[in-house]
C-alpha positions as CSV (number, residue, x, y, z in Angstrom):
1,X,130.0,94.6,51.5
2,X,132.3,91.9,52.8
3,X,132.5,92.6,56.4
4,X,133.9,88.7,57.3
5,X,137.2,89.3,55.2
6,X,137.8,92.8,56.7
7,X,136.9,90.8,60.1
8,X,139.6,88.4,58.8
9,X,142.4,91.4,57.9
10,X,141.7,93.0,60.7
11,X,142.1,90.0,63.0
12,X,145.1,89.0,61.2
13,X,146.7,92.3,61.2
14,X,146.1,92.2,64.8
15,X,148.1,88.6,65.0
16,X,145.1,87.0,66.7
17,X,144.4,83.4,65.5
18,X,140.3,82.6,64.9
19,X,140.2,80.6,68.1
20,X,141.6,83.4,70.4
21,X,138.9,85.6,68.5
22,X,136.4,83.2,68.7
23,X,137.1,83.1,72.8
24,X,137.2,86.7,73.2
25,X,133.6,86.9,71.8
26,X,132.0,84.3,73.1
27,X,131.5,82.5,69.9
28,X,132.6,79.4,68.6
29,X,135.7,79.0,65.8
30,X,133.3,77.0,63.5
31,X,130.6,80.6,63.9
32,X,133.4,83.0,63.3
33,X,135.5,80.9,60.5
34,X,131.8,80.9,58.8
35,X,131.6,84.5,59.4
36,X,135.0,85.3,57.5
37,X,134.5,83.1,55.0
38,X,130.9,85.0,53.9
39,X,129.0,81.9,54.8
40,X,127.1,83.8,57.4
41,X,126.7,87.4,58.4
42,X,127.2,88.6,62.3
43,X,124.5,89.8,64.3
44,X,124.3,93.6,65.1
45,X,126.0,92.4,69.0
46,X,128.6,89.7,67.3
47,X,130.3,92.7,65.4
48,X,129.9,94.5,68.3
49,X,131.8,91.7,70.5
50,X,134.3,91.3,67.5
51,X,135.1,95.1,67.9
52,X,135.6,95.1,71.4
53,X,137.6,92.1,71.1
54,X,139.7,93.6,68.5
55,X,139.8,96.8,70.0
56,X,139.2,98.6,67.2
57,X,135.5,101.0,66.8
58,X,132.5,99.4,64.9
59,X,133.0,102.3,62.6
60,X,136.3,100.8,61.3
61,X,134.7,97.4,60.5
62,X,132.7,99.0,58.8
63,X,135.1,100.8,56.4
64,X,137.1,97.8,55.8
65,X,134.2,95.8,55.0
66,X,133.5,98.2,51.8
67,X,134.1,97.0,48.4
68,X,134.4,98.8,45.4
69,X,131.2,96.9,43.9
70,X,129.5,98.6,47.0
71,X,130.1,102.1,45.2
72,X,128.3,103.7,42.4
73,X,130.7,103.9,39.3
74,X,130.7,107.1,38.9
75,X,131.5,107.5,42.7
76,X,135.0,105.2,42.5
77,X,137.2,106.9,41.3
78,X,136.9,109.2,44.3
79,X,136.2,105.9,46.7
80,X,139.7,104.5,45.5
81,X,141.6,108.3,46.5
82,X,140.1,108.7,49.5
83,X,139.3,105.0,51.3
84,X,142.1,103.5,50.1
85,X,144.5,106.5,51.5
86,X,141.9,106.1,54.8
87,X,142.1,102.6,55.1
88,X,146.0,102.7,54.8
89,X,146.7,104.8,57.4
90,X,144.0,103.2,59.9
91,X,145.8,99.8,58.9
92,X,149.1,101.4,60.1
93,X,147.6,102.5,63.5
94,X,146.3,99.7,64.6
C-alpha cells in the first residue's frame, strides 16, 4: 500500500501544490511532503482532512493507494483488468 504517492497523484491531478494541501488540512508542508514521500503514514483523521481537502471520498484514496505487490499473484491478473480500468476512469472524473 502506498497511500502517500496516490496522495501525491491525486493532489497533483488536482493541480494543488503541497503547501495549499498542507493549509487545507491543517498540517504542515514538512508532515504532508513526509507523508507522500512514505516517510510517515497519516492518521485515520489526516486522510480524512486530505479527502475533504481534495474533495474526493476516502474510498478513492484508498483505491489509488493499492499496489500490485498488495495483491495475491494469482489475484493480478484480474487486479490489473479491473483497477486499472477503475482507476482510469475515476482519474478522468476528478
Amino acid at each position: 500500500m502506498d497511500i502517500g504517492n496516490a496522495i501525491k497523484l491525486l493532489r497533483k491531478r488536482k493541480d494543488i501544490s503541497q503547501k495549499e494541501l498542507s493549509n487545507l488540512c491543517g498540517i504542515s508542508a514538512n508532515a504532508l511532503c513526509s507523508i507522500e514521500s512514505g516517510g510517515t503514514f497519516p492518521s485515520k483523521s489526516t486522510i480524512a482532512k486530505i479527502c475533504n481537502a481534495l474533495k474526493i471520498p476516502e474510498s478513492y484514496l484508498l483505491l489509488f493507494s493499492i499496489s500490485e505487490e498488495d495483491i495475491p499473484e494469482n489475484k493480478r491478473i484480474l487486479y490489473k483488468t479491473l483497477c486499472e480500468s477503475i482507476k482510469e476512469d475515476l482519474i478522468q472524473n476528478l
